[in-house]
C-alpha positions as CSV (number, residue, x, y, z in Angstrom):
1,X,-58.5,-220.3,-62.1
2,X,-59.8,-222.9,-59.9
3,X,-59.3,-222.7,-55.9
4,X,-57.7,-225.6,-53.8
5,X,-59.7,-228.3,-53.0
6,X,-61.7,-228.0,-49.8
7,X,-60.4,-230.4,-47.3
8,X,-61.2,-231.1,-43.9
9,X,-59.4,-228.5,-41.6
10,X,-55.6,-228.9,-40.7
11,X,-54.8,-226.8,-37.9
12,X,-50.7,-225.7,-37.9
13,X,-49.5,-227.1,-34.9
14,X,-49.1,-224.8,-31.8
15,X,-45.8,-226.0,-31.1
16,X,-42.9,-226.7,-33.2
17,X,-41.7,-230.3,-33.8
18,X,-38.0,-230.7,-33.3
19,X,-36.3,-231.4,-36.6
20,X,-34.6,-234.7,-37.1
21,X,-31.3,-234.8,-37.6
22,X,-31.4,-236.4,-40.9
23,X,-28.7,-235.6,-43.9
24,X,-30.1,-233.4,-46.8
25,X,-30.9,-234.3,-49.7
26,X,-33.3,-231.9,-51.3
27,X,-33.8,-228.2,-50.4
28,X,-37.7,-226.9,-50.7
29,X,-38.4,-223.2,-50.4
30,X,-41.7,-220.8,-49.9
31,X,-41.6,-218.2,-52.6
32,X,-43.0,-215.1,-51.2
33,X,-40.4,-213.2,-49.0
34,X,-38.5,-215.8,-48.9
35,X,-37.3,-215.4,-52.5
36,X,-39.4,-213.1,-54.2
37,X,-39.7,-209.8,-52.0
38,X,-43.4,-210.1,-52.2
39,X,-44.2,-207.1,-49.9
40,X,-41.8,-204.6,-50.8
41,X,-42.8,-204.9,-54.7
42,X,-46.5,-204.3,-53.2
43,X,-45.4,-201.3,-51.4
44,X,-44.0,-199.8,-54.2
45,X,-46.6,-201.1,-56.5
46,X,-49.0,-199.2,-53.9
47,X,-47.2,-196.2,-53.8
48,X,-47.6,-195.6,-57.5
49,X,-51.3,-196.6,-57.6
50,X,-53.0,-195.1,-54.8
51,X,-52.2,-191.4,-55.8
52,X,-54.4,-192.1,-58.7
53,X,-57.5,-193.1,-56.5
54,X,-56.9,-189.7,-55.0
55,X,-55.0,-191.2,-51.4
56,X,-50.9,-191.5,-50.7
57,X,-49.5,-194.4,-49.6
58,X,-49.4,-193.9,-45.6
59,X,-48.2,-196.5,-43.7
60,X,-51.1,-196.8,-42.3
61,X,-53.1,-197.0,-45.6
62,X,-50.5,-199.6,-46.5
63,X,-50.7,-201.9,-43.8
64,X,-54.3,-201.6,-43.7
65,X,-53.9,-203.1,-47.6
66,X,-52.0,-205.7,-46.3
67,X,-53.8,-207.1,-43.2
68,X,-56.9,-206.9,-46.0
69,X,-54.8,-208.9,-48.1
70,X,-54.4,-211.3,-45.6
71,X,-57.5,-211.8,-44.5
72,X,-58.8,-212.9,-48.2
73,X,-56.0,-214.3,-49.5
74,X,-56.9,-217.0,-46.8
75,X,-60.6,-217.4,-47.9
76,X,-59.1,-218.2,-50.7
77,X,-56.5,-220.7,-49.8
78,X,-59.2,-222.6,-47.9
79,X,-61.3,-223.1,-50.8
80,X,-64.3,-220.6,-49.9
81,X,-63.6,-218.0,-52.6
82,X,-61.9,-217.6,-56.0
83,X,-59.0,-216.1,-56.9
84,X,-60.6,-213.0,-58.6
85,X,-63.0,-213.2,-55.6
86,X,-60.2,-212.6,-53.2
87,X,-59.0,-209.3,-55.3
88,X,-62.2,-208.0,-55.1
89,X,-62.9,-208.2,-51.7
90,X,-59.5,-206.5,-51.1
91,X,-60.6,-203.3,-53.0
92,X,-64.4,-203.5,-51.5
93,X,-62.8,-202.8,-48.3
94,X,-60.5,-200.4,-49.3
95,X,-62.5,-198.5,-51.5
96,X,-64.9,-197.2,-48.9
97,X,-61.8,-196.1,-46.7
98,X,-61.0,-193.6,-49.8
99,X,-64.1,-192.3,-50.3
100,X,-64.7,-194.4,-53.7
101,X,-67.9,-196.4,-54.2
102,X,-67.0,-199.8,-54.8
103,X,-68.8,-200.8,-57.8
104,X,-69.1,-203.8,-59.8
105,X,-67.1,-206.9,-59.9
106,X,-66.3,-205.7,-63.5
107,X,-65.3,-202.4,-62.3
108,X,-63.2,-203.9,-59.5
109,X,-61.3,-206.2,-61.9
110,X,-60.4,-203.1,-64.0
111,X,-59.6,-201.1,-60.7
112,X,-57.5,-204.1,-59.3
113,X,-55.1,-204.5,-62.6
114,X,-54.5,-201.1,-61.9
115,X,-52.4,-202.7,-59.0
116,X,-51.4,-205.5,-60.3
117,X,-49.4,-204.3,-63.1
118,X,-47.8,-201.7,-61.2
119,X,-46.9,-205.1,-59.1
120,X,-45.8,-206.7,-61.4
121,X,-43.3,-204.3,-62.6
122,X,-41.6,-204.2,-59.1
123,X,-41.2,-208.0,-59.2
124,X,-37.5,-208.4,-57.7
125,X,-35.7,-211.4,-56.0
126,X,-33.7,-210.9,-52.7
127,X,-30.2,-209.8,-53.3
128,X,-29.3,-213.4,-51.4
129,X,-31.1,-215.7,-53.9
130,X,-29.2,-216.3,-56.5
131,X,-26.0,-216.7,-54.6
132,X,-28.2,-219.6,-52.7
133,X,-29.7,-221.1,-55.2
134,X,-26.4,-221.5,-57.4
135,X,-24.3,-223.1,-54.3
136,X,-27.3,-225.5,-53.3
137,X,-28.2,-226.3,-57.2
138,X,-24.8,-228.2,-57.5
139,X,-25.6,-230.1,-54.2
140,X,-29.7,-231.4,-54.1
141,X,-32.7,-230.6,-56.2
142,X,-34.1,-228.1,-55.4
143,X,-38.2,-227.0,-55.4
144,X,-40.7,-224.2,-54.4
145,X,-43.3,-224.9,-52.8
146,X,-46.0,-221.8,-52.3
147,X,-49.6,-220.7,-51.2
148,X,-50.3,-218.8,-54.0
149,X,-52.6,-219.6,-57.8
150,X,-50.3,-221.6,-60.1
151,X,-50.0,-219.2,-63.1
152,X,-48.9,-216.3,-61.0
153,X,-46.8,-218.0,-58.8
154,X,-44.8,-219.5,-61.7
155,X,-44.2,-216.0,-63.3
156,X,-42.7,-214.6,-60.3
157,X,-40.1,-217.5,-60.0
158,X,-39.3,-217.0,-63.7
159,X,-39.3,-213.1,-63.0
160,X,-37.1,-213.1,-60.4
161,X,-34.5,-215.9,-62.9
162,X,-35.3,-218.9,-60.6
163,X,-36.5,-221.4,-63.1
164,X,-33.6,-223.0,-64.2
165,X,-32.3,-223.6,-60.5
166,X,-35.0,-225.8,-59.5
167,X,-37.1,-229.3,-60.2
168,X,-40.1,-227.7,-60.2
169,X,-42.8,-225.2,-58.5
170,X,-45.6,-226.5,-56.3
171,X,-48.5,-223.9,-55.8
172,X,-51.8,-224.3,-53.9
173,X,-54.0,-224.0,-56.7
174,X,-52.4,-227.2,-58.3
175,X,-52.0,-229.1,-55.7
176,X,-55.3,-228.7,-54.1
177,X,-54.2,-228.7,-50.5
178,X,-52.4,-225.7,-49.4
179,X,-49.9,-225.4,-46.7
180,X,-50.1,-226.1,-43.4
181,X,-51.9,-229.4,-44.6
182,X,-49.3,-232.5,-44.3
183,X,-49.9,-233.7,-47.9
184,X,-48.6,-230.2,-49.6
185,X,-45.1,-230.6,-48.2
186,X,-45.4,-234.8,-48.6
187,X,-46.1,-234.6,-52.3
188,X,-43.4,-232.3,-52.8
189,X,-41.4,-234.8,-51.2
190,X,-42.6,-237.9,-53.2
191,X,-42.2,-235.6,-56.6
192,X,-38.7,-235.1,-55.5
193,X,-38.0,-238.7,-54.4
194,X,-37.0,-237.9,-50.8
195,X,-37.8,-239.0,-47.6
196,X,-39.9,-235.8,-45.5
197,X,-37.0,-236.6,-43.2
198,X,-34.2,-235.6,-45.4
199,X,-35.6,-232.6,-47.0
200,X,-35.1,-229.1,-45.6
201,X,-38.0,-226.7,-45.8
202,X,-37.5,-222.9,-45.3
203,X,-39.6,-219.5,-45.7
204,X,-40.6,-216.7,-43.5
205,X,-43.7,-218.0,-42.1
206,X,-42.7,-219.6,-39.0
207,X,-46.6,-221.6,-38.4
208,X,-46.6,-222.5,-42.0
209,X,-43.2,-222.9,-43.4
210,X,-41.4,-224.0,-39.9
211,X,-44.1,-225.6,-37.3
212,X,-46.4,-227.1,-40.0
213,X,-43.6,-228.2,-41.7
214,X,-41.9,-230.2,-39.4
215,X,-45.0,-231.6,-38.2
216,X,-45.2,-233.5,-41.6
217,X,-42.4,-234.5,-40.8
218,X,-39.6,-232.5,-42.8
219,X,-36.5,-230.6,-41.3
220,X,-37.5,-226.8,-41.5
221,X,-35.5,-223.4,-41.0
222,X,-37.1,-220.3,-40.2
223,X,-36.0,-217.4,-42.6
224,X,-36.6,-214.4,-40.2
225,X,-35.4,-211.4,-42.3
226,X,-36.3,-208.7,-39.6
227,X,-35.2,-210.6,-36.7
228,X,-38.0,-210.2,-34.9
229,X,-39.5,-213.8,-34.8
230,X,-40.0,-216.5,-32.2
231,X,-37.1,-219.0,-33.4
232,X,-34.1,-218.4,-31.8
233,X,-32.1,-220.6,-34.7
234,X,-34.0,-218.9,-37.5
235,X,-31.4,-218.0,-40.0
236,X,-31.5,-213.6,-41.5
237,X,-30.7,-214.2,-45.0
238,X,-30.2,-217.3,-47.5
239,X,-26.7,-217.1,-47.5
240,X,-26.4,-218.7,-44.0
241,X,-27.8,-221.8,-45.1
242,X,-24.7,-224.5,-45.9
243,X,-25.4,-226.7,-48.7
244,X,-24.4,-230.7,-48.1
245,X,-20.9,-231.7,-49.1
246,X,-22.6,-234.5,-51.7
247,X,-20.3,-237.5,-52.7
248,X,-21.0,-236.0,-56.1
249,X,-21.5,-232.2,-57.1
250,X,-24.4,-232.7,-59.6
251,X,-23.2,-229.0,-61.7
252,X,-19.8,-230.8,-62.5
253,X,-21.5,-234.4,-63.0
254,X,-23.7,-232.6,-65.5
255,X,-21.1,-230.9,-67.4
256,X,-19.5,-233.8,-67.4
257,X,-22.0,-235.9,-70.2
């Protein structure tokens, strides 16, 4: 798989842009935690893989996995390494903290599907998403819109039974410009025939999926599932988002031809 584009550096802005009051007519949504529960399958994913590289999942050990994850996973996003490059460096790191040599990049792919089929099989949705998704679906089209490569990103959201609820799924990879650049959430926008002004945006990420966001000009809502964030209006589950009252509910217009 191909890497996004290199562009020249967008920088999410430091403060938030406050959200016009627009009506709403399309709903876009980050995918992981937001609606795929991206870290808790990973630490269950970890907990049953690292006993067979000799180590138990600590929390320590497993936010050390994350913060590595991070940290590579944007290398990647930027455009300065590949996708399998980004798994790779993730174990070189890692390996060394267990006392495991790290090997070649063959021997890392083998050790890194290890984890990711063990990942895979903890793929779960939120217990709040399809409740959401089915109120909203009747009201505005909905998409997803995630930093993540295309073909992976599309099997969680058909994992997790999302597919049929939306318009489409926007990824990084395919788009070439990952959030926080302007032109991710914009072509989302033009694909869904919106104004920036009248769609909402929400996910977990308050820089990249609230600040960034709103900077290009959308409406945003931060999703803070711990409560521990800096928005004081961010919402703690799906649920407390109110579709619009359309003039005509597009799940009875449909059934309707």
């Amino acid at each position: 798989m191909t890497s996004p584009t290199p562009a020249e550096p967008v920088e999410t802005p430091a403060e938030p842009v406050e959200a016009p009051a627009e009506p709403v007519e399309a709903l876009v949504l980050d995918l992981d935690d937001t609606l795929f529960d991206h870290t808790g399958s990973a630490r269950d994913a970890l907990a049953a893989w690292l006993p067979g590289l000799g180590a138990e999942a600590t929390p320590e050990l497993v936010d050390f996995w994350f913060r590595v994850e991070e940290v590579h996973f944007e290398s990647w996003r930027s455009g300065r390494i590949s996708f399998a490059e980004q798994r790779r460096r993730r174990l070189r790191d890692l390996l060394p903290v267990l006392g495991h040599p790290v090997g070649t990049d063959d021997e890392l792919d083998a050790t890194f599907e290890g984890f990711r089929s063990r990942y895979q099989a903890c793929w779960r949705p939120f217990p709040d998403v399809h409740p959401t998704l089915a109120r909203w679906w009747r009201r505005v089209p909905i998409a997803v819109l995630t930093n993540g490569s295309d073909v992976q990103q599309r099997a969680k959201v058909a994992a997790i039974g999302a597919t049929p609820y939306l318009v489409d799924v926007f990824t990084a990879e395919a788009l070439g410009t990952p959030k926080p650049d302007p032109r991710s959430y914009r072509t989302v926008c033009a694909a869904l025939g919106v104004p920036p002004e009248r769609v909402l945006h929400v996910g977990d990420r308050y820089d990249l999926d609230v600040v960034a966001a709103r900077a290009a000009g959308l409406q945003a809502v931060h999703l803070d599932r711990s409560g521990t964030g800096p928005d004081p209006d961010a919402v703690r589950s799906l649920t407390a988002l109110h579709p619009p009252a359309p003039e005509v509910d597009r799940g009875s217009a449909a059934a309707s031809r």
